[in-house]
C-alpha positions as CSV (number, residue, x, y, z in Angstrom):
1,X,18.1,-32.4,-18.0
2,X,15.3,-33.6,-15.6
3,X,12.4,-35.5,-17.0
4,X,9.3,-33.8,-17.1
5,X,6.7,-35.9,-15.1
6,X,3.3,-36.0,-16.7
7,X,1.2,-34.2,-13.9
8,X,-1.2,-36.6,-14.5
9,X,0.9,-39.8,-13.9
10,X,1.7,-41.1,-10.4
11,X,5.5,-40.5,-10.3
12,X,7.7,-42.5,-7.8
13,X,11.3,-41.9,-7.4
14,X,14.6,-41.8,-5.3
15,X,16.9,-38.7,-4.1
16,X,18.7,-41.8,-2.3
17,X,18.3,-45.0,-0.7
18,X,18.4,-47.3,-3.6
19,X,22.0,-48.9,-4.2
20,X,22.8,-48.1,-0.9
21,X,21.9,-48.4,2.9
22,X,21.5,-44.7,3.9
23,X,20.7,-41.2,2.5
24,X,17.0,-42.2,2.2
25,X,15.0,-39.7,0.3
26,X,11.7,-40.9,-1.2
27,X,9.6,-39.0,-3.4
28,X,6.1,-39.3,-4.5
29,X,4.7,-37.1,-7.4
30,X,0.8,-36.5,-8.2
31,X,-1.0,-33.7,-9.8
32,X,1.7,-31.2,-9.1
33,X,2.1,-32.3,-5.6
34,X,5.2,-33.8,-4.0
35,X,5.4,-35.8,-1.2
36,X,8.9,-36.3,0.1
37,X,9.4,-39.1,2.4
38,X,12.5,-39.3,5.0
39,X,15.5,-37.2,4.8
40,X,18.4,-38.9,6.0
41,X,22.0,-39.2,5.8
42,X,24.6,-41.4,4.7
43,X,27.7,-41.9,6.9
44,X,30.6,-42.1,4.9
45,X,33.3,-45.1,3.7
46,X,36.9,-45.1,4.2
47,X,36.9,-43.4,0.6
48,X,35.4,-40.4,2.1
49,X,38.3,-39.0,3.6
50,X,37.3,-36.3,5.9
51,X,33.4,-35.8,4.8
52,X,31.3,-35.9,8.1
53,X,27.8,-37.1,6.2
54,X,26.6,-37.8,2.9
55,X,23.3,-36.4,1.7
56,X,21.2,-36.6,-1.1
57,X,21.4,-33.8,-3.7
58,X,18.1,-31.5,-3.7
59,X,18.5,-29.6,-6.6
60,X,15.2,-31.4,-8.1
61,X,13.1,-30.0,-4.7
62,X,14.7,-26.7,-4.9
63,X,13.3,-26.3,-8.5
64,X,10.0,-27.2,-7.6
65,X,9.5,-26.1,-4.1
66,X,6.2,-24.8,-4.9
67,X,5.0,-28.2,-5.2
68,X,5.9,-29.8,-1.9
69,X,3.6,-30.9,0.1
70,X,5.5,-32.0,3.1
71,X,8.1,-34.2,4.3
72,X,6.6,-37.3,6.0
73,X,9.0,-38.8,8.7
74,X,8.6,-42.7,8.2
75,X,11.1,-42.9,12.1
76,X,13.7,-41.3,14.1
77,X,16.8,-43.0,12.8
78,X,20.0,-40.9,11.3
79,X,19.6,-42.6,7.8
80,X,16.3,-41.0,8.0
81,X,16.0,-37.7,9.9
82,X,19.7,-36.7,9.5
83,X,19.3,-34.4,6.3
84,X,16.4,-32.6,7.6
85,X,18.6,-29.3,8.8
86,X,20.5,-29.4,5.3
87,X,16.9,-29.7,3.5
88,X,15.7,-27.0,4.8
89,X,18.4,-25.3,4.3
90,X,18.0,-25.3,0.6
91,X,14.2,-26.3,0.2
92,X,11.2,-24.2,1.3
93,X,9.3,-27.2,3.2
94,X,5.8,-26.0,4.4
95,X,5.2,-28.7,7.5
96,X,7.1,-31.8,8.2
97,X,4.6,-35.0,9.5
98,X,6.4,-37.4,12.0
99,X,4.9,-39.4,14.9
100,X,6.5,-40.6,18.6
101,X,10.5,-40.1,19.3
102,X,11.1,-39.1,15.9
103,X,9.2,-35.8,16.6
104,X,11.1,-35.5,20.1
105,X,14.4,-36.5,17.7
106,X,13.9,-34.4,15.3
107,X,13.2,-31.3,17.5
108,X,16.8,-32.3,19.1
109,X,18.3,-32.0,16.2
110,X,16.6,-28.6,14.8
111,X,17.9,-27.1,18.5
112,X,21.5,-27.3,17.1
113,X,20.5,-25.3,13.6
114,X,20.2,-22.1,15.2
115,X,20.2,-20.4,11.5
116,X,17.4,-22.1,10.7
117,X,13.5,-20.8,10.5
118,X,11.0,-22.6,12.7
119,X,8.8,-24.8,10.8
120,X,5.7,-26.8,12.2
121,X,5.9,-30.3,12.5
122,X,3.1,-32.0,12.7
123,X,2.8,-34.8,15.0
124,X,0.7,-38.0,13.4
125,X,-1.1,-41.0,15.3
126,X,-1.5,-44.6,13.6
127,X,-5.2,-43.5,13.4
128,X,-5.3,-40.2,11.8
129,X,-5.3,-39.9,8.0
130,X,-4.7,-36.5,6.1
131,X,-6.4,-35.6,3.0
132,X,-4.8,-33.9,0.2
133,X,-5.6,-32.8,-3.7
134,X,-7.1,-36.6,-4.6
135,X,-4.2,-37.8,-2.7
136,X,-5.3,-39.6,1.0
137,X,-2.5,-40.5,3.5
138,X,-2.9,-42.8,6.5
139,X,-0.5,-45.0,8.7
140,X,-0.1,-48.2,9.7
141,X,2.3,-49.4,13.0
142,X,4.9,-51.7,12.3
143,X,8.4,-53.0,14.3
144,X,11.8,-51.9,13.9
145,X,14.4,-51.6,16.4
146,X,13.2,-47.9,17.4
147,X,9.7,-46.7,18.6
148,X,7.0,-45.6,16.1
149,X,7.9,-46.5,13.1
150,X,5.2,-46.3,10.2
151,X,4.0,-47.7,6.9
152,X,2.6,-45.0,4.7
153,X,-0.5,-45.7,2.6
154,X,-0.9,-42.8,0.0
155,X,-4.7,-43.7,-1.6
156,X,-5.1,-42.3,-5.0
157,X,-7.5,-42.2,-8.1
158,X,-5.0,-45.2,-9.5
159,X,-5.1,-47.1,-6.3
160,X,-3.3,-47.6,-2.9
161,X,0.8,-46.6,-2.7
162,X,2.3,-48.3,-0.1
163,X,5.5,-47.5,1.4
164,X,6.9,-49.8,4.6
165,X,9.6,-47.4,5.4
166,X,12.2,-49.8,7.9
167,X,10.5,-52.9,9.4
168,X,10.4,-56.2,10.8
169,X,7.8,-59.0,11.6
170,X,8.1,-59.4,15.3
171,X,5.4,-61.6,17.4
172,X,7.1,-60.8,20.4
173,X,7.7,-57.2,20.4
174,X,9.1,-55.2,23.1
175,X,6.5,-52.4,22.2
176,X,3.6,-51.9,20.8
177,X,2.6,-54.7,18.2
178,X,2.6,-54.2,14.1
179,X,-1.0,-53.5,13.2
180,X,-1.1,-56.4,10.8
181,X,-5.2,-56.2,10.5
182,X,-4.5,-53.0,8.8
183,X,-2.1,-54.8,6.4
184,X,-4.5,-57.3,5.7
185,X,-7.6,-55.2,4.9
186,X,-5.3,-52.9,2.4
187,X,-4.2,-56.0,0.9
188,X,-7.6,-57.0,0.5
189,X,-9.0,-53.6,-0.8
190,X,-6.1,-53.8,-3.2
191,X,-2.4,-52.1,-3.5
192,X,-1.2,-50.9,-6.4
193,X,2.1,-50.3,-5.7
194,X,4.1,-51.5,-2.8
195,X,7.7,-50.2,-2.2
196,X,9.6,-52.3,0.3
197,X,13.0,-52.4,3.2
198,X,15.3,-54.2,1.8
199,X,18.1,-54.4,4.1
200,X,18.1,-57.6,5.1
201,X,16.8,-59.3,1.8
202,X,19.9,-61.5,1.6
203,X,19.0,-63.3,5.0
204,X,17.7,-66.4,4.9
205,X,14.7,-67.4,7.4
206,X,12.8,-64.6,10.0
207,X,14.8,-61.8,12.2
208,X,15.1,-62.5,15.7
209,X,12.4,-61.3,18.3
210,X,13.6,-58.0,20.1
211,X,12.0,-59.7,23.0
212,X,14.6,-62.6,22.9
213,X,17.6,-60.5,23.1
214,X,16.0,-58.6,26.2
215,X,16.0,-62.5,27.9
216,X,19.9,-62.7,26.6
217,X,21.3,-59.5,28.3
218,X,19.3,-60.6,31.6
219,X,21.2,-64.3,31.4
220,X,24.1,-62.1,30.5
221,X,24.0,-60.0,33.1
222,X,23.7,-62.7,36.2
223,X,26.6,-63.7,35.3
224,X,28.9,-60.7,35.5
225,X,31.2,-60.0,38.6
226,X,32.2,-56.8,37.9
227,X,31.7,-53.2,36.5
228,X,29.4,-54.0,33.4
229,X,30.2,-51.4,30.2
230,X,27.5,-51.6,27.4
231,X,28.0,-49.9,23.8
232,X,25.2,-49.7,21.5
233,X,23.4,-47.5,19.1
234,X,22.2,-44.5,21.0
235,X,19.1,-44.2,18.7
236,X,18.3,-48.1,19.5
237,X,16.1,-47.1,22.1
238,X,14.6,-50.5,23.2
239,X,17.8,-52.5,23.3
240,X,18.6,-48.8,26.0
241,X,15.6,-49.7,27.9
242,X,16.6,-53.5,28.1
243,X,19.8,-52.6,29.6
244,X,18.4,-50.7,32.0
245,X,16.1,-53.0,32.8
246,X,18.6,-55.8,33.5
247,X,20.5,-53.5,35.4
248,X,17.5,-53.0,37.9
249,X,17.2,-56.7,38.0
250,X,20.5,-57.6,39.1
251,X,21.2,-53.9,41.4
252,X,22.9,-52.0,39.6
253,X,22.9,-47.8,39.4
254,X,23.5,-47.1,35.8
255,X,25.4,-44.2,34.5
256,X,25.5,-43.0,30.5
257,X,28.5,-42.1,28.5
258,X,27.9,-40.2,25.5
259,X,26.2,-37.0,24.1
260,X,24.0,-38.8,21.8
261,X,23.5,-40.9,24.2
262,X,21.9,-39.4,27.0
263,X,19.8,-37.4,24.4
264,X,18.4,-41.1,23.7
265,X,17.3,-41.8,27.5
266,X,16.3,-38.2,27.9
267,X,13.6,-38.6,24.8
268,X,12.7,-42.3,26.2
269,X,11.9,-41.2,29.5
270,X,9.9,-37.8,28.0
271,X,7.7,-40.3,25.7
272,X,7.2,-43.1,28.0
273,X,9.7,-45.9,26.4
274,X,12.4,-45.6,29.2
275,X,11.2,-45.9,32.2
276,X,13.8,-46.5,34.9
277,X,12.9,-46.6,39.0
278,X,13.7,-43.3,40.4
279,X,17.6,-43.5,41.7
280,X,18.7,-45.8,39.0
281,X,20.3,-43.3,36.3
282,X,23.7,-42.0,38.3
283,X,25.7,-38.9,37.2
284,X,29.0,-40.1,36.3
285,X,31.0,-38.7,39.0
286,X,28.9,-40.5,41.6
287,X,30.4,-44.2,40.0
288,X,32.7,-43.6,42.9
289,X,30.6,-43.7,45.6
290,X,29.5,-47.5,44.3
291,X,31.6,-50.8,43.7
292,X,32.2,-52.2,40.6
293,X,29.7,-55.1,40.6
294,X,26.9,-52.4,41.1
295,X,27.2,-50.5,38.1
296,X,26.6,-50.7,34.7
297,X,27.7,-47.8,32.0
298,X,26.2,-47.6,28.8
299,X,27.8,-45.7,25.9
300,X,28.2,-44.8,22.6
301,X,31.4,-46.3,20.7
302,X,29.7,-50.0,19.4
303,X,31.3,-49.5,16.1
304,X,34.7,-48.5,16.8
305,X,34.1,-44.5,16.3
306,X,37.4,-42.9,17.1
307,X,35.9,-40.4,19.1
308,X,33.1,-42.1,21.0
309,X,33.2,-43.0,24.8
310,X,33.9,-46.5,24.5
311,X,36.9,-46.0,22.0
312,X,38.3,-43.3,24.3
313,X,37.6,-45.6,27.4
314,X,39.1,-48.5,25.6
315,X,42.4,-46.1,24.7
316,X,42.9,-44.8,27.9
317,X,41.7,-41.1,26.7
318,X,38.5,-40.9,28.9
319,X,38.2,-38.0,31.1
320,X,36.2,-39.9,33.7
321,X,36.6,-43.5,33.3
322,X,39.5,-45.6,33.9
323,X,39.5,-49.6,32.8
324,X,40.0,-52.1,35.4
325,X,40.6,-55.6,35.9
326,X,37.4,-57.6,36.1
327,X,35.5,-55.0,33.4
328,X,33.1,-56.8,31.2
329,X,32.9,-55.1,27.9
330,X,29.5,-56.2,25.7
331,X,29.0,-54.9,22.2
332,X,25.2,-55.0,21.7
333,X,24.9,-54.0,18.2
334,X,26.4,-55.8,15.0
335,X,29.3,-54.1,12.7
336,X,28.2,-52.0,9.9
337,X,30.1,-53.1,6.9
338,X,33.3,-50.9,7.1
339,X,33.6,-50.4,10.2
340,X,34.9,-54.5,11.5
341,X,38.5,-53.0,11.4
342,X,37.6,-49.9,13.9
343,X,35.7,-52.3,16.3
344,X,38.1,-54.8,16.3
345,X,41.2,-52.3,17.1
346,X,38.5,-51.3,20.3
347,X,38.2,-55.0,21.7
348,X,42.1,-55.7,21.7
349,X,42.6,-52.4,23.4
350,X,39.9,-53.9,26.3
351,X,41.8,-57.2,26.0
352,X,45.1,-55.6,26.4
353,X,43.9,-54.3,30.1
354,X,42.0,-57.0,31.0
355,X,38.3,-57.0,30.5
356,X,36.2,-59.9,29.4
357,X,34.5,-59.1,25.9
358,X,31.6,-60.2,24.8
359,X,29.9,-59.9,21.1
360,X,27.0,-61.3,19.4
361,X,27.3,-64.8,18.6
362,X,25.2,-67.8,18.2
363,X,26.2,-68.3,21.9
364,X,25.4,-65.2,23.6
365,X,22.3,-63.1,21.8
366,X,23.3,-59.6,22.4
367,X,21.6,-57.8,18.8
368,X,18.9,-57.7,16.3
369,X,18.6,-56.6,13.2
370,X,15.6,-54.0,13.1
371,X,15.2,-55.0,9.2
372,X,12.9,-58.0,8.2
373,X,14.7,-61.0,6.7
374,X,13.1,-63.2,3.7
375,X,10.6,-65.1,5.7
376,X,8.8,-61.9,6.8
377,X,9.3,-59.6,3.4
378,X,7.1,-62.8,2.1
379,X,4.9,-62.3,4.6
380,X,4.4,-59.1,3.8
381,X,3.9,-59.5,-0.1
382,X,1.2,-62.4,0.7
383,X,-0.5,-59.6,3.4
384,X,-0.3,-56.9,0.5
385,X,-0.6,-58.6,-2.6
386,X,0.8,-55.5,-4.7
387,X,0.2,-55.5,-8.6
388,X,3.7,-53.0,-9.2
389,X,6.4,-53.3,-6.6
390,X,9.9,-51.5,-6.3
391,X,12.5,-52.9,-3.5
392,X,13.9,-50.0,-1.7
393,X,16.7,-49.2,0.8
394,X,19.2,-51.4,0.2
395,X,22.3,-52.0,-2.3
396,X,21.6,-53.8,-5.8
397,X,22.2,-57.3,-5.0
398,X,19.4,-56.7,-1.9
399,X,17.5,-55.1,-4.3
400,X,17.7,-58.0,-6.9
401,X,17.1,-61.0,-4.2
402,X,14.0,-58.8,-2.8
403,X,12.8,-58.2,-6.3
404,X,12.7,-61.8,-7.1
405,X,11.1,-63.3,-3.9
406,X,8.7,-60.6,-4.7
407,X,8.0,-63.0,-8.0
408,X,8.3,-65.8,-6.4
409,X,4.9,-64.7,-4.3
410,X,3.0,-63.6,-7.3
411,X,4.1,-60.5,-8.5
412,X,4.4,-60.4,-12.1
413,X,8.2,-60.3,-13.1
414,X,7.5,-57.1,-15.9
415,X,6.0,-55.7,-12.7
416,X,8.7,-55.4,-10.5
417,X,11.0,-52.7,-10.6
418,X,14.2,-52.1,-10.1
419,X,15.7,-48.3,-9.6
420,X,18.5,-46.4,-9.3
421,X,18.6,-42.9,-7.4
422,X,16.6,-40.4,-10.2
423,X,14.9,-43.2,-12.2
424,X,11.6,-42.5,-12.2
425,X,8.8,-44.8,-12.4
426,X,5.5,-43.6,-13.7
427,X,1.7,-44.8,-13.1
428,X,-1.6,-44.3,-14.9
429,X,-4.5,-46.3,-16.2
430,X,-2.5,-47.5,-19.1
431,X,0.2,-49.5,-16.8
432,X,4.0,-48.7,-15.3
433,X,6.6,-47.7,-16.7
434,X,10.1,-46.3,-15.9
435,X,9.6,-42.9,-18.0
436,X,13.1,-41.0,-17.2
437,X,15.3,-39.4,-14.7
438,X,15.3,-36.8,-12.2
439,X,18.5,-35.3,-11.2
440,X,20.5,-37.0,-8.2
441,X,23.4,-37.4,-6.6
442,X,25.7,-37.0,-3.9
443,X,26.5,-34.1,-1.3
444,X,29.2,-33.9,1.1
445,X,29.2,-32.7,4.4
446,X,32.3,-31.7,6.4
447,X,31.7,-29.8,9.7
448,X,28.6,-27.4,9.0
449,X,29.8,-26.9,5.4
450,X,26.9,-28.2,3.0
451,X,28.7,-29.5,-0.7
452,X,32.1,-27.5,-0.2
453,X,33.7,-30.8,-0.9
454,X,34.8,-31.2,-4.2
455,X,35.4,-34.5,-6.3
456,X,39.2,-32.5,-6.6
457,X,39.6,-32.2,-3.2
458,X,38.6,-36.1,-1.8
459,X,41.3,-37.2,-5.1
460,X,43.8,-34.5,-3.3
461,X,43.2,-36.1,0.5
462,X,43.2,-39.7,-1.0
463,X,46.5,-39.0,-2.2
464,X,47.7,-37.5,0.2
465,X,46.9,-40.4,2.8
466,X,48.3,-43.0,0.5
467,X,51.5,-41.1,-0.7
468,X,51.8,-38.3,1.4
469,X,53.1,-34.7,0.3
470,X,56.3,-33.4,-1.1
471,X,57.5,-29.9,-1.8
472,X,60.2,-27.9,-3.0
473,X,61.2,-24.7,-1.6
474,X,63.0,-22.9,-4.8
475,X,64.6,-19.2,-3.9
476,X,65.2,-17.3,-7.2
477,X,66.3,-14.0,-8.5
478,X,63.9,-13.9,-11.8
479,X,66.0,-10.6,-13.1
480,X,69.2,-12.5,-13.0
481,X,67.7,-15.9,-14.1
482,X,69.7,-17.6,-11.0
483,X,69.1,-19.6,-8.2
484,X,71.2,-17.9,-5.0
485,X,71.0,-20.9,-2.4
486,X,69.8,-24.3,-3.2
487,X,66.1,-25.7,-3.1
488,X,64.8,-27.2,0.3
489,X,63.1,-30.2,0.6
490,X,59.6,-30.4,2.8
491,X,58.5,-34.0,3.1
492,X,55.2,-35.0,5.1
493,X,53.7,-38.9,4.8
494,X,56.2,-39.6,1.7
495,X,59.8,-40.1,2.8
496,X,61.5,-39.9,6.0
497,X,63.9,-37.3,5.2
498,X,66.9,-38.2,7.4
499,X,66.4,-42.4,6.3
500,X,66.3,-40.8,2.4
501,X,69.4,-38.2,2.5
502,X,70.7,-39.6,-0.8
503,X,67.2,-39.5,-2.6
504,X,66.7,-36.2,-1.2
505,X,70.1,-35.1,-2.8
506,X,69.3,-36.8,-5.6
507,X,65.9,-34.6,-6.1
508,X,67.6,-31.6,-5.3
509,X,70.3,-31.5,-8.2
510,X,67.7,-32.9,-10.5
511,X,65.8,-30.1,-10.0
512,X,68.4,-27.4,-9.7
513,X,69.6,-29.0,-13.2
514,X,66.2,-28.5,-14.7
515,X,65.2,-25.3,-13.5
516,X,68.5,-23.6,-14.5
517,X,68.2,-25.2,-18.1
518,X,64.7,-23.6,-18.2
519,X,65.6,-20.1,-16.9
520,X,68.2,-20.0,-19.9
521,X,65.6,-20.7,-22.7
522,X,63.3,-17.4,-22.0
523,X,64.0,-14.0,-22.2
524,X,61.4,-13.0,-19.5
525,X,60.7,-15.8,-16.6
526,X,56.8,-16.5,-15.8
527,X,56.6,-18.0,-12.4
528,X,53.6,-19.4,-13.3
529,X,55.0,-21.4,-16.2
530,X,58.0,-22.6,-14.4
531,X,56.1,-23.8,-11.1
532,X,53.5,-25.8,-13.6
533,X,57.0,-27.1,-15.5
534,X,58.5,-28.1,-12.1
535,X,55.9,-29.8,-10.9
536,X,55.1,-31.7,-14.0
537,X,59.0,-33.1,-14.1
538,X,59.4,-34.0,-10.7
539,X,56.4,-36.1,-10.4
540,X,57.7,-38.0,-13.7
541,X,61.3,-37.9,-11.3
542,X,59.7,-39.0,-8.0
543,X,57.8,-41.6,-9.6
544,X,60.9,-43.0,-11.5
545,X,62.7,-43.2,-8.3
546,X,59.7,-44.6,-5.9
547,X,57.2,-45.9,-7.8
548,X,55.2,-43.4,-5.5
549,X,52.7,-40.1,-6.8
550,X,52.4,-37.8,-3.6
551,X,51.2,-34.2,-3.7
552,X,53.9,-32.2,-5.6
553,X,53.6,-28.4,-4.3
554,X,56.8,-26.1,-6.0
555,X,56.9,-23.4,-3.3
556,X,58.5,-20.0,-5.1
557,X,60.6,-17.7,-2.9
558,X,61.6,-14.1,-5.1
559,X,64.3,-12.2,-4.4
560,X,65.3,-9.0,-6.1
């Protein structure tokens, strides 16, 4: 059962984002208002087999719809804006408030939700501030590795709730700069609360300068004979831009690979961010008409995605591009964790035909994180100064290291918290407190089905992609209690049927055996029975024999 929050009380808590990078989903609770911030998406382990995205479970908003504010868009990345169609969905939201390419993104998405309702969205500058029941909300620019990405300061009869969203500390930034007079004069008014990115908590020292890497692909680039391929995160639109860019430098037409992709450099030429010479994006098919050293193709496929243009490319699968000789492949993003073995399958495939690979090294700067390391989250408790503060996005050991260098620059250790998903922590005059639990959880998306995955049915694909399937094909007269042929064998992912002959043999009589033995103890056979009695003594059989548990299916065939 869901806590009650004292409508009174300041309420913070997590749909998801805490234990985990992803699925972000932030809500904060005052006087019967709800202020949802982000609603993104989790992309799924190797664990998940088959679910497309994870998202957070809203049956908490769906109860209390009537108290939602908004949704307030913190930027445009997936593990952010992905779960907006599947909200709405479900939740009545009355306007959502996002600023930049995430509004642009966002619309993008919406376009492919043609069931949906329209619904305003509200487009925000760093300078505007909105004013709610006793609850005031204003904005403050920070860095991160996409454009317009905001700090939320909710002011409120308790004091100043301050929310980074994603962030880093960059002096040097390819865009506009972090508005760090802002940071300082909340800090010195006073923040109550400050809730904090921890993805990168566990680094040591200050994230590199998005500025630095732009240098890198340009010393990169001067060097490369050839066709130059790039892969990267489509929704990384500077690291785009600085591809482009070095492309210009050194004459080369450019030409993009990827649906998501060319969404990216369509929003970052509408809003400004992207801004090649005219002639320098090609259409694919026009590659031909240019040789190899005057072209670059960037594309989607940096973390080994099966499906994305560079795997395809890589595999030989590509509709349009062919690898040569003399191709030089650069990975400008880092692996998620997860994904090392899908990337790495990709660069042998290049090796294999001949291209020149490059990754990010301490030799050849092709990525930056977007997330501020433990020099800047420092920076940012000694800008701040928060009495309560709560380490968010991230998993539990980020959360703990954040949590303590949090302490270690003054925070009082009985005032930082740290959450799960549904714990809620509470504010008044009297103190903070964690004061219960709102429902949460997890909801699986696979294709345009919203939670029609089952906990049953990822235990049924896990085994069947360990230990494959086995049935048995049984024809029976159940008036005459007999069996007229023998029962078939139907093997997929367990055994190889014609390597196995004896096994399968084997199984056969067994079963024959059995089932005879069981027709002759009733007077009146119950399929039912006997298939559930079948399938309980031939996994007990199977697993004598192999040591293996695959999916036993008895398949009935009656004849009268």
């Amino acid at each position: 059962m869901d806590t009650v929050i004292n409508r009174k009380d300041l309420a913070f808590f997590a749909l998801g984002g805490l234990g985990e990078v992803g699925k972000n989903m932030y809500i904060l609770q005052y006087d019967n208002q709800i202020f949802i911030i982000d609603a993104g998406i989790l992309f799924p382990d190797e664990h998940l087999l088959g679910v497309d995205y994870v998202i957070p479970d809203f049956s908490y908003l769906r109860q209390n719809q009537e108290k939602i504010v908004g949704l307030f868009i913190t930027h445009g990345h997936e593990d952010h804006i992905g779960g907006i169609p599947y909200l709405l969905k479900q939740v009545k939201i009355p306007k959502i408030y996002a600023a930049g390419v995430a509004v642009d993104l966002i619309q993008n998405k919406l376009m492919d939700f043609k069931d949906l309702d329209p619904i305003q969205i509200i487009e925000f500058k760093s300078y505007f501030t909105y004013k709610f029941k006793d609850v005031e909300l204003s904005f403050i620019r920070l860095n991160h590795s996409i454009p317009d990405s905001f700090c939320f300061v909710f002011k409120t009869p308790y004091g100043s709730f301050v929310h980074t969203g994603d962030f880093k500390i960059d002096f040097t930034p390819v865009g506009p700069q972090t508005e760090y007079e802002k940071l300082a004069k909340i800090g010195t008014e006073g923040v109550l609360c400050l809730t904090a990115d921890s993805t990168n908590a566990l680094v040591p020292g200050s994230t590199e300068s998005e500025s630095k890497i732009g240098t890198s692909i340009n010393e990169l680039f001067s060097h490369i004979k050839g066709r130059a391929i790039v892969a990267t995160f489509a929704s990384n639109i500077y690291r785009v831009s600085q591809i482009i860019e070095a492309s210009v430098l050194h004459n080369r037409k450019v030409a993009v690979f990827g649906r998501s992709m060319s969404k990216t450099i369509e929003i970052g030429q509408q809003v400004g961010y992207i801004k090649p010479p005219k002639g320098t994006l090609i259409e694919p098919e026009d590659l031909q008409n240019y040789r190899p050293e005057e072209t670059t193709l960037i594309c989607t496929g940096s973390q080994g995605e099966p499906l994305a243009a560079l795997s395809r490319i890589a595999s030989g699968t590509h509709r349009q591009i062919k690898l040569v000789p003399g191709d030089t492949i650069i990975f400008s993003s880092s692996p998620i964790p997860g994904n090392q073995e899908g990337i790495n399958k990709t660069i042998n495939l290049l090796i294999k035909n001949g291209c020149e690979v490059i990754t990010h090294s301490p030799l050849t700067d092709t990525h930056t994180s977007g997330h501020a390391s433990q020099n800047e989250l420092k920076l940012i408790q000694a800008l701040l100064k928060p009495k309560y503060f709560v380490p968010v996005h991230g998993e539990y050991r980020m959360q703990r290291v954040h949590a303590d260098l949090a302490i270690s620059c003054g925070v009082k250790p009985e005032n930082a918290f740290i959450l799960e998903n549904g714990d809620v922590l509470s504010i008044n005059e009297h103190g903070a407190r964690i004061s219960g639990h709102v429902h949460s959880g997890e909801v699986y998306i696979d294709g345009s089905q919203v939670g029609d995955i089952s906990g049953n049915i990822l235990r049924e694909r896990k085994i069947l992609s360990e230990d494959g399937l086995f049935s048995l094909v049984v024809t029976i007269n159940p008036d005459k209690k007999i069996l007229p042929i023998d029962p078939q064998v139907v093997s997929r992912g367990f055994i190889y049927m014609k390597d196995s002959e004896d096994l399968t043999k084997h199984i056969i009589n067994c079963a024959k055996k059995y089932i005879n033995s069981e027709l002759q103890k009733v007077k009146l056979v119950n399929l039912n029975i006997l298939k559930y009695n079948v399938q309980e003594y031939l996994s007990k059989l199977i697993y004598e024999e192999t040591d293996r548990k695959p999916m036993i299916i008895p398949i009935f065939m009656v004849l009268k």
